[in-house]
Residue, then its C-alpha position, 0 to 999 in steps of 0.5 A: x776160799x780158793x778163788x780159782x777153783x770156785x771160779x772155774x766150778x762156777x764158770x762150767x755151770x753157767x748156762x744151765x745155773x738158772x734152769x736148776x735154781x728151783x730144784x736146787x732151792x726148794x723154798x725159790x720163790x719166798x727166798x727170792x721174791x717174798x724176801x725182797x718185797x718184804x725188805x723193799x716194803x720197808x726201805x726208801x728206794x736205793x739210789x745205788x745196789x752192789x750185788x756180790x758175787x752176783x752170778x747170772x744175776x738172779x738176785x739182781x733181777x728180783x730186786x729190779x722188778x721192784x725197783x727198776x729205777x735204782x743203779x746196779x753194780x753186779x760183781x763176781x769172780x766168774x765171768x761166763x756167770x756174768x755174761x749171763x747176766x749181761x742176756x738177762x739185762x740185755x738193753x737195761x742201761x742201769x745195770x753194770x758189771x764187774x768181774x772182781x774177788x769181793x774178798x780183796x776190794x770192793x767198788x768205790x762208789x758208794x752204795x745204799x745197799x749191798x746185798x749177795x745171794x748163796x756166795x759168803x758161805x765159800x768163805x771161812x768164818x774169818x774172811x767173812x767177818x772181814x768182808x762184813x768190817x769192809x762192807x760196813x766201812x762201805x755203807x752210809x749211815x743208815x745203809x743196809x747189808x742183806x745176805x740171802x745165804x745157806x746155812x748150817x745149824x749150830x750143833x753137828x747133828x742139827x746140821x745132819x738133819x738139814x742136810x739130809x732133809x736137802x739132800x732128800x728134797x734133790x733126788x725127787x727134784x727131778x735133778x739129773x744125776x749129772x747135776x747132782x755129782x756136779x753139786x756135790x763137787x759144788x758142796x766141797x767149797x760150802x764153809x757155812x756157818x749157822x745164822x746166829x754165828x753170823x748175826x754175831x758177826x755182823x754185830x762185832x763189825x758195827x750194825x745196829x739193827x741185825x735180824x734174820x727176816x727169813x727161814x727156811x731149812x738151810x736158808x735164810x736171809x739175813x739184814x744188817x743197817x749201819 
């Protein structure tokens, strides 16, 4: 990944990040909200969250609604995103932030969960079999690692079909054609893998317990327990 250049890409769409999430995700509110209820449902409250490559802290502030009293730590390469979601969290005293490339260290407290949102697929298939060995070695027994990502499929021409099924869903979303060139720019970074080449992954790094929980088109959300 080239952080500079994901960086500065990130940085110049700050402000208007949230507005377009739900043109951008056509499947937004069981991706971020029907997801996380489900995995909250089925785990004791997180004493501590990281949040990787946190952005405007949207994935943050879905799991806040239904844990407001667990501690946040959000992380991410582009300050202006996280600036944004300084506003977000404007007053909330357990929710911190750091700006930090997740691919070379991680925070040293430890954490329940950690968890990002449509950040691991900038990396190639090495460093995020790398991040999910430091994620591991990060977690406690029983931790949990959750990805909400974009994926392709396995095969090039499963991939066409959701690309050009996406693509499609963008240009009646009411996009502007700005918005669009600037995702296309955006799309250059993307080194997605498919969901069971990343279970594999998460598999050879040690967790026990890997499903994907949810799925939609390209997105999915996959979890990981140490």
């Amino acid at each position: 990944m080239g952080t500079n250049l994901l960086e500065e890409q990130f940085n110049r769409v700050a402000g208007e990040y949230d507005a377009n999430r739900k043109r951008f995700i056509p499947c937004f509110d069981d991706y971020y909200d029907g997801a996380t209820r489900f995995l909250l449902s089925n785990i004791r409250k997180p004493a501590k969250v990281l949040d990787l490559g946190a952005g405007t802290g949207l994935l943050t502030y879905h799991w806040y609604k239904y844990s407001p009293d667990t501690e946040y730590v959000l992380t991410d390469v582009a300050e202006e995103m996280l600036a944004v979601a300084r506003q977000r969290f404007a007053g909330v005293d357990n929710v911190s932030y750091l700006v930090q490339d997740y691919t070379k260290e991680l925070p040293e407290k430890a954490f329940d969960v950690i968890m990002s949102a449509l950040s691991i697929h900038h990396l190639e298939d090495k460093a995020k079999e790398k991040l999910f060995r430091d994620i591991y070695a990060g977690l406690p027994e029983g931790g949990l690692f959750v990805n909400y990502d974009q994926f392709c499929a396995d095969s090039p021409g499963m991939s066409r079909w959701l690309d050009s099924y996406w693509e499609g869903q963008l240009e009646k979303s009411g996009l502007s054609s700005h918005d669009i060139e600037l995702w296309l720019e955006r799309r250059k970074l993307d080194r997605e893998c498919s969901t069971e080449a990343e279970l594999a992954m998460l598999r050879r790094c040690g967790f026990r317990d890997v499903q994907c929980v949810y799925s939609y088109h390209k997105f999915s959300v996959l979890v990981a327990v140490k």
